[in-house]
C-alpha atoms as one frame of an Amber mdcrd trajectory, in Angstrom:
protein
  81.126  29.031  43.117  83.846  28.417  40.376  80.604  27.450  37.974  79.121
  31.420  38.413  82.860  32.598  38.666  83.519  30.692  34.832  79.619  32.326
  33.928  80.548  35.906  34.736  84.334  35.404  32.959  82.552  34.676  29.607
  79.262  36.538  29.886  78.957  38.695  32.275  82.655  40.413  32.096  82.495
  40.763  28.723  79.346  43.096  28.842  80.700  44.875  32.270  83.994  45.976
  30.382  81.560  48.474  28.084  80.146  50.562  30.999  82.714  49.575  34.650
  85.666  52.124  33.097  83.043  55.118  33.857  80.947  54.145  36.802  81.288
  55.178  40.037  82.537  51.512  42.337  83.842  50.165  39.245  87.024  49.709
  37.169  88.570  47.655  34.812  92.169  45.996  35.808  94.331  45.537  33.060
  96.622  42.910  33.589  98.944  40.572  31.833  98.621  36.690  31.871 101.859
  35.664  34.078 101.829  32.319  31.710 100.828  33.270  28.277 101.586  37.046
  27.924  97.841  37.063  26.812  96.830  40.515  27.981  93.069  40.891  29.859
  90.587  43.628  31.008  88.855  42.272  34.319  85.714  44.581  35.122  85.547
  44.546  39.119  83.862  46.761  41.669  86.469  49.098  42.722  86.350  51.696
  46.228  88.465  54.540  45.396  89.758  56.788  48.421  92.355  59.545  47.354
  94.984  57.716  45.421  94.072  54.211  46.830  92.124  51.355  45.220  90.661
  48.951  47.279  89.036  45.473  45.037  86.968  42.840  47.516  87.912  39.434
  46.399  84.992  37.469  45.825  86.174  34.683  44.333  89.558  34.587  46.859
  92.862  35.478  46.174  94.071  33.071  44.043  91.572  34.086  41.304  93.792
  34.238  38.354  93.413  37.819  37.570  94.732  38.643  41.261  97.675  36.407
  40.996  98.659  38.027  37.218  98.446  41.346  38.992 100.910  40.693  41.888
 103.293  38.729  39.324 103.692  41.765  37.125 102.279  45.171  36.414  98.967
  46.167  35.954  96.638  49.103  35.224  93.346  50.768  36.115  90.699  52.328
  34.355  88.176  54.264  36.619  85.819  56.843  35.675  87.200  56.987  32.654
  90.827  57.582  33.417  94.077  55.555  33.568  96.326  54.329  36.453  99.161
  52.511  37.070  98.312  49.944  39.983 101.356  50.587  42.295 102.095  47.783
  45.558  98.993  45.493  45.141  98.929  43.447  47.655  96.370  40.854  49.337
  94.853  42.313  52.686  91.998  40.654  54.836  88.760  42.439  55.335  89.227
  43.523  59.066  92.607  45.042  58.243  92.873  48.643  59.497  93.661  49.661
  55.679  90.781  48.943  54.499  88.429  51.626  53.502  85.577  52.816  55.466
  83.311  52.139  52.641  84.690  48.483  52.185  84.050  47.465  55.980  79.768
  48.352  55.568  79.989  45.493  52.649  78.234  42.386  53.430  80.127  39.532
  51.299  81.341  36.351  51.850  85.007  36.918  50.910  87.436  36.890  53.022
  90.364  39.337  51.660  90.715  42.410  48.760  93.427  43.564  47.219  94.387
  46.735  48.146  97.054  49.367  46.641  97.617  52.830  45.012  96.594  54.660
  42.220  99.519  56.397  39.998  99.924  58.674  36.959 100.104  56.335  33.974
């Protein structure tokens, strides 16, 4: 798994971050590197419901994007607009939070990260 997740961080992402700010179930998560300062733009497939964001964690919850997200602040671009992520937070997929949309998806991860979407 960490051999397709190091694949899609240097060729697949990179092509993603061109079209996932406009598409319906994407986004793009800015975040900041917690470590380095190095600022990134993660292309993920986003569910949307009023003002909350809901991200399934395929690779887990320690992915490094995740963890740079719940260190410090981050934003979201979907459908071509800007957010402020606002109280991330790690939830497991048969939490009562989760979406109605999420709960149909057949995946092998175990948790998303779930929280709102504010005026940036």
């Amino acid at each position: 798994m960490r051999a397709l997740a190091r694949f899609n961080k240097y060729v697949t992402n990179p092509i993603q971050r061109m079209w996932a700010p406009y598409l319906p179930y994407m986004a793009v998560i800015e975040h900041v590197d917690r470590k380095s300062g190095t600022s990134y733009r993660t292309p993920v497939m986003a569910f949307v419901d009023n003002s909350a964001i809901t991200v399934v964690l395929n690779y887990g919850a320690q992915s490094d994007w995740v963890r740079n997200v719940q260190a410090g602040e981050a934003g979201v671009i979907q459908r071509g607009k800007h957010y402020r992520l606002a109280d991330p937070r790690v939830i497991t997929l048969d939490s009562p939070d989760l979406p109605r949309a999420v709960q149909g998806i057949n995946t092998s991860a175990h948790s998303a990260l779930h929280g709102r979407l504010a005026a940036d």
